[in-house]
C-alpha positions in Angstrom: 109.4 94.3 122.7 111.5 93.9 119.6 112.8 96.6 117.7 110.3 97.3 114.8 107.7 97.6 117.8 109.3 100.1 119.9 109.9 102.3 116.3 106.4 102.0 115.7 105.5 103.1 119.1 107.6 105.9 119.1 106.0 106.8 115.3 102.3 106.1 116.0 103.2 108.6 119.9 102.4 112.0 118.0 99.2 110.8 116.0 97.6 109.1 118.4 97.4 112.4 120.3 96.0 114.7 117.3 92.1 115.4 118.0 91.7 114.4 114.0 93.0 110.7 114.1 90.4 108.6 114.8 92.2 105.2 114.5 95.9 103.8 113.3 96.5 99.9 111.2 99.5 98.0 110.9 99.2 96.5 107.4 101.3 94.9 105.0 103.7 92.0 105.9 104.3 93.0 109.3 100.5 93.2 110.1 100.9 89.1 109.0 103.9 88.3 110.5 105.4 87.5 106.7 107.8 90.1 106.5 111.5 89.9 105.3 114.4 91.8 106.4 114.1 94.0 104.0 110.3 94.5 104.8 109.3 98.5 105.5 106.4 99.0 108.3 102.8 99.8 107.0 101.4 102.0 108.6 97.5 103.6 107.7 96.4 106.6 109.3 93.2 107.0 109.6 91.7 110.9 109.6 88.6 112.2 110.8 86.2 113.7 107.6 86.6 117.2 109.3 90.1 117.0 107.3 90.4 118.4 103.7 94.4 116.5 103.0 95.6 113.8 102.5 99.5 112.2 102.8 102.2 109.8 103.0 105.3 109.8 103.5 108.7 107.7 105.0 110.6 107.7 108.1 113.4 106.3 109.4 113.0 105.4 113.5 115.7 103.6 115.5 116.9 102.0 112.2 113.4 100.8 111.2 112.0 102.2 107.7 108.1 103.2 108.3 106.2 104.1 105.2 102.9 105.1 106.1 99.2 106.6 104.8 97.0 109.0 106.2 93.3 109.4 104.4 90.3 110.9 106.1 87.4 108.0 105.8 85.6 109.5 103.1 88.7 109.2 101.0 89.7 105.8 101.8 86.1 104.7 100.5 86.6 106.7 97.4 89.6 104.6 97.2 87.4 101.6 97.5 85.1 102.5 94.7 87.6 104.3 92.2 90.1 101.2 92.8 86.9 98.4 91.8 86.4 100.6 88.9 89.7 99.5 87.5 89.9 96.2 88.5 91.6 96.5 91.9 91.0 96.5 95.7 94.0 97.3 97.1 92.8 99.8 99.5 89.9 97.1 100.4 92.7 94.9 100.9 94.9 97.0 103.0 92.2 97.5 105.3 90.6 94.4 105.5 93.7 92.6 106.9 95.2 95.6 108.3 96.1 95.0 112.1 93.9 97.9 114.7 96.9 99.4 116.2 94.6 102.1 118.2 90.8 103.6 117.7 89.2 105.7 119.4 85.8 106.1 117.6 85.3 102.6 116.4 85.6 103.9 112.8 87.5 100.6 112.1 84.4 98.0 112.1 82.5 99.7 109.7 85.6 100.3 107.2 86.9 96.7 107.4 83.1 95.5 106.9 83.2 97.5 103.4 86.3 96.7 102.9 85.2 92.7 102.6 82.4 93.6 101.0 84.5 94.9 97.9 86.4 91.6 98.6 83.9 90.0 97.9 82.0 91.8 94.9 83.0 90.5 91.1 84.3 92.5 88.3 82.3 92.9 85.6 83.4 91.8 82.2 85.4 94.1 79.6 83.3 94.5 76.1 84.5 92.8 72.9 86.2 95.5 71.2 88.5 95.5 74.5 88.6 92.1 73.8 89.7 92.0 70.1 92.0 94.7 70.8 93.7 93.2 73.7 94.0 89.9 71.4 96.2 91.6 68.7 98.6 93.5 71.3 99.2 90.4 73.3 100.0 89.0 69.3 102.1 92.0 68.7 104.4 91.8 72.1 105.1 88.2 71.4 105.8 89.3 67.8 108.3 91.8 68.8 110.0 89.2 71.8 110.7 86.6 68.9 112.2 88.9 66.8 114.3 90.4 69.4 115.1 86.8 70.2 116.3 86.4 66.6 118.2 89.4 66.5 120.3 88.7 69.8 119.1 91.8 70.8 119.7 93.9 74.0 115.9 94.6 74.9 114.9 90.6 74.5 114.8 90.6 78.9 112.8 93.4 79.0 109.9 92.5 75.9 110.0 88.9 78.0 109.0 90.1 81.3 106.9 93.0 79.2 105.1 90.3 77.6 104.4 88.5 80.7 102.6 90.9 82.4 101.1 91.8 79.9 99.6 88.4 79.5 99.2 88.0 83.1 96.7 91.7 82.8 94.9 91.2 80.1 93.4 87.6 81.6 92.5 88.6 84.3 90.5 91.6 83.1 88.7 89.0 80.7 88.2 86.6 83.7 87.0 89.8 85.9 89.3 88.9 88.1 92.1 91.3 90.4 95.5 91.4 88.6 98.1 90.1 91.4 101.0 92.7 92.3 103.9 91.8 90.2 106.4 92.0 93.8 104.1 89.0 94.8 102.6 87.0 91.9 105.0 84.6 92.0 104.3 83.8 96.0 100.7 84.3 95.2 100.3 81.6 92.1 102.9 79.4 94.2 102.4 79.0 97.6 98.6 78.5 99.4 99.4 79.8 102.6 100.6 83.2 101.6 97.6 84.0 99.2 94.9 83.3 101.6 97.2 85.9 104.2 96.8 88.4 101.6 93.3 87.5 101.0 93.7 86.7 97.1 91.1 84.1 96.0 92.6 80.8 93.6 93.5 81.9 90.1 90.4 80.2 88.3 92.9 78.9 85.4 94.9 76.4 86.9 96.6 76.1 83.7 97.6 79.4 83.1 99.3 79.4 86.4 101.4 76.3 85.7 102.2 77.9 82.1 103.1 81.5 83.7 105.3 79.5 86.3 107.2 78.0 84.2 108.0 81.2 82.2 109.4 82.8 85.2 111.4 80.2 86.3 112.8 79.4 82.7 113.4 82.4 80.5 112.1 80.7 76.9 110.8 81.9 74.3 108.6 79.3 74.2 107.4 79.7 77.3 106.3 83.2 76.6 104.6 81.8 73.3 102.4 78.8 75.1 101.5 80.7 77.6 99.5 83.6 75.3 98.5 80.8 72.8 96.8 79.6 75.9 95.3 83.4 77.0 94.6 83.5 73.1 92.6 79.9 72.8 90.5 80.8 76.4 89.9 84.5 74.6 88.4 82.5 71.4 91.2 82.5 69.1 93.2 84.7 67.0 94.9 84.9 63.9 96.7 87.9 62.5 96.2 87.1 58.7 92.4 88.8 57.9 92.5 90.7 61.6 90.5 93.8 61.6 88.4 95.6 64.1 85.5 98.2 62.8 84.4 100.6 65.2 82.2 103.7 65.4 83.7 107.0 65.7 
């Protein structure tokens, strides 16, 4: 047994044994044999309804980092739900790939079986005053990065990378698709293998990817530029001079 699995033996010993856990995942990289050596354990708890708290927490066993989550079931599908709402299913995801390191009640079919479900349901689409607005900030950030650029000024790094999230958000709203995590877009838009294992569909904008790529590995300006001219153009254009937006009050 290697050393991570004897930690999370001896962590998962004092849970397992509590009348109120029903059932105990390995998630995260572990869970897909992907992780680094500076990868934590994921760990999700799983509580019976008949508790009214929640937690998390992280714990140092034998060496081994273990972060983990404990959520009655009713909470983990308010997760579900409140997550969608906002364009996310992380909790979904956790689950849904999560590894069944123990269960007593057989709670885990039913939440992995919502789980894909969310996986599987589409976004809806933000309205066009979302739209128009998000149009002149993603403007306005590339504004401010060229002038910093100009100015050979300190916060240039920081209104580049600010600029490319940004970007990389307000697409995917306006696709109604999940924004990736920003410790994994990179893996995610680059290698195949890796986004399937974290269940994350293609990016439906080939394009975009290449042009957000490129900015990542070469820190330009330019690249910054094409890319949002490109999120601009797929948004229906924009131009600053005339811009207004009228709405009710």
């Amino acid at each position: 047994m290697r050393p991570w699995e004897v930690a999370l033996r001896k962590f998962l010993k004092p849970w397992k044994e509590k009348d109120f856990v029903e059932a105990a995942l390995l998630t995260g990289s572990y869970a897909l044999g992907l992780q680094t050596p500076r990868s934590d354990v994921d760990v999700y708890i799983i509580l019976s309804d008949d508790v009214d708290w929640r937690k998390r927490g992280n714990v140092v066993i034998d060496g081994v980092l273990i972060e983990y989550f404990a959520n009655p079931v009713r909470q983990i599908k308010r997760y579900f739900e409140k997550e969608f709402a906002s364009y996310s299913r992380s909790t979904a995801r956790i689950i849904a790939m999560g590894k069944v390191l123990f269960d007593k009640t057989g709670v885990t079919e039913d939440l992995k079986a919502e789980a894909f479900e969310y996986l599987r349901k589409s976004f809806g689409r933000p309205n066009e005053t979302w739209v128009e607005l998000s149009k002149y900030f993603l403007w306005d950030v590339l504004d401010s990065l060229k002038d910093a650029g100009e100015r050979n000024d300190p916060s240039f790094g920081y209104l580049y990378y600010m600029a490319l999230s940004r970007a990389l958000e307000v697409y995917s709203k306006f696709l109604g698709v999940e924004m990736p995590p920003a410790s994994k877009v990179y893996r995610l838009f680059s290698d195949e293998a890796f986004r399937k294992a974290y269940l994350f569909p293609d990016f439906p904008d080939n394009e975009f990817v290449s042009l957000f790529l490129r900015a990542m590995r070469e820190v330009r300006t330019e690249n910054v530029e094409a890319l949002i001219s490109h999120v601009l153009g797929k948004m229906g254009g924009f131009s600053i001079d005339g811009w207004k937006l009228r709405t009710g009050v």
